[in-house]
N, C-alpha and C positions, 0 to 999 in steps of 0.2 A: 389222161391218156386218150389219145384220138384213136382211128379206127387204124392207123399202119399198126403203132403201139399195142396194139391191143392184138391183133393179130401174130406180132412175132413172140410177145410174149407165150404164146400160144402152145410155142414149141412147135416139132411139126408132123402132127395128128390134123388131120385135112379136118375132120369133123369136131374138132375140141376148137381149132381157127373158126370154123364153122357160130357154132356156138355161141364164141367172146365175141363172135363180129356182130351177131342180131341180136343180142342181151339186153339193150338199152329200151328195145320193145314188148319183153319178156316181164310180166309180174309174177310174182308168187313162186310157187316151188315147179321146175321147170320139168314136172314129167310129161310122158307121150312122148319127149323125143329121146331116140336114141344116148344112150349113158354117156359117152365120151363128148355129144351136145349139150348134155346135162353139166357137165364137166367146165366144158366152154362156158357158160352164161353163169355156171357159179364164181368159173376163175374171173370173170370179167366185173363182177359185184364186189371181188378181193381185192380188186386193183383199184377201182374206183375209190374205193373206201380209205384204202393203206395211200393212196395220193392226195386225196385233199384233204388229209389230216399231215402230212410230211410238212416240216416245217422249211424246208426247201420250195418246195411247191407254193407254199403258204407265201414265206418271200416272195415270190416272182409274184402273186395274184395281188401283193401289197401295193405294186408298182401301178397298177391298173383299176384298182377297185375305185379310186375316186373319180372316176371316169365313166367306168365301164359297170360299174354295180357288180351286181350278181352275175354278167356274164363274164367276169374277169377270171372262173374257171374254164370256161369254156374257152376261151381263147389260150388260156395256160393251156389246154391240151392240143389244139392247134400248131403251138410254138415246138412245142415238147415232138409232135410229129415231125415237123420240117426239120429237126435237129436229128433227129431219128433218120431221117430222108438221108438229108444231107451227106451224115457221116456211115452211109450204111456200112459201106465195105469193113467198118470196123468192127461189124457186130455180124454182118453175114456173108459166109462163101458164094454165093449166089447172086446174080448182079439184082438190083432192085426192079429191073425193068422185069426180068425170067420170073423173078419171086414174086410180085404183081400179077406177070400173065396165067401164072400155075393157079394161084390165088382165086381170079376170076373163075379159071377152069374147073377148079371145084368147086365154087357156087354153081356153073352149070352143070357141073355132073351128080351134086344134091340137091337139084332143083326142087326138087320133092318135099326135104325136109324144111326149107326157107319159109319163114313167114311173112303174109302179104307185105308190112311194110318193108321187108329187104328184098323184096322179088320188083316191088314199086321204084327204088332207089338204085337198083342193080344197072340198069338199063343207062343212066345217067354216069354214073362210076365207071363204068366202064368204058363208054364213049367219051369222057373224058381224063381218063385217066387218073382218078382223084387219087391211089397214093403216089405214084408217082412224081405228080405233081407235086407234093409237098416237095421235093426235095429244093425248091427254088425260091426265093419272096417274092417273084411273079404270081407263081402257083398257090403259094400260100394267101397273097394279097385277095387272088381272084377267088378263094374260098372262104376269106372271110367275108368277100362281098355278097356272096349268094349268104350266107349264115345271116349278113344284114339282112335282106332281101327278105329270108323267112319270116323276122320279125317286121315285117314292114316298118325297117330303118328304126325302130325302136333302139335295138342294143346299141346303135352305132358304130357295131364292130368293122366296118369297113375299112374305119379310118385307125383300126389297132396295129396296123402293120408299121405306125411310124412309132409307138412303142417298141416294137419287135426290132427296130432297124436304132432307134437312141439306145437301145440296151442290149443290144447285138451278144459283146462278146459277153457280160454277166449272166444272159438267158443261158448261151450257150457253154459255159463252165457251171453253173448250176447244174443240167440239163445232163451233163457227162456226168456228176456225182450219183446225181439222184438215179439214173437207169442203171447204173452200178449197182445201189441198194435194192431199185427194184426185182432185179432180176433175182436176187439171193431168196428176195420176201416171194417171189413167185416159184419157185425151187420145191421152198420149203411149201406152200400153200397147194401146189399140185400135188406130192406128194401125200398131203392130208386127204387132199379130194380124192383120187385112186384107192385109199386106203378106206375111204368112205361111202365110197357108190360101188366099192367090189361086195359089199358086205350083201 
């Protein structure tokens, strides 16, 4: 799961979105910040975990690993966004454009509790619209080129879009099973977590 993904599963507690969205820069056990942030970067560790053990998931990175190595996760979660994008209206009352702009809007309204490397990345997301952006394989293509870019052309994920585009509709029927599952495994997982950081 990319950074939409990870945010809608979020539910919508601004500071628990907060949380799953800067988790990835987050070690160890997440105190100092506020509980329902503490919430976010634990839900965001549950998701990671329950996804690249899904044998669903596991398929689609089978498609790409003799390719792409080790970043054939990373691009599953990329695909999994744009299909996310794509089909939001199925999944949200709110248009994706309004749900993005709210989104940004409370990273700036907790600017405070951000940590430097999402306060560093914020500026760019924003000016260019990276969830949004998924919703398209223009948008997607052009993110996986800067993700090459990071790795100075290492991954060669730039050119994973024509994976994404040969296996089009099997991404995207996997893609509808699996966030079905997820959302139940995340139900139940927040759940645990509230019952756990109320103590």
């Amino acid at each position: 799961m990319n950074f939409l993904a990870h945010i809608y599963l979020s539910g919508d507690n601004d500071l628990v979105k907060i949380g799953n969205f800067m988790a990835d820069g987050i070690h160890g056990r997440p105190e100092g910040f506020p509980v329902d942030v503490q919430k976010g970067i634990l839900l965001h560790r549950a998701i990671d975990t329950y996804t690249d053990a899904h044998p669903i998931f596991r398929q689609g990175t089978k498609r790409l690993h003799a390719r792409y190595h080790h970043y054939a996760g990373v691009i599953m979660d990329i695909y999994y966004d744009h299909f996310l994008a794509k089909n939001w209206k199925n999944y949200h009352d709110k248009s994706l454009e309004d749900y993005t702009a709210a989104f940004y809007k409370s990273l700036n309204d907790n600017y405070q509790l951000l940590t430097d490397r999402t306060k560093n990345i914020m500026p760019h997301m924003v000016e260019y619209n990276w969830l949004a952006s998924y919703a398209t394989t223009e948008g997607i293509s052009r993110i996986l080129t800067q993700m090459d870019r990071r790795t100075k052309n290492r991954s060669g994920m730039s050119t994973s879009i024509d994976e994404l585009l040969k296996f089009y509709g099997e991404y995207e029927n996997e893609f509808t099973v699996f966030f079905e599952e997820i959302k139940d495994f995340v139900r139940e997982k927040t759940a645990q977590l509230e019952e756990e950081l109320s103590v």
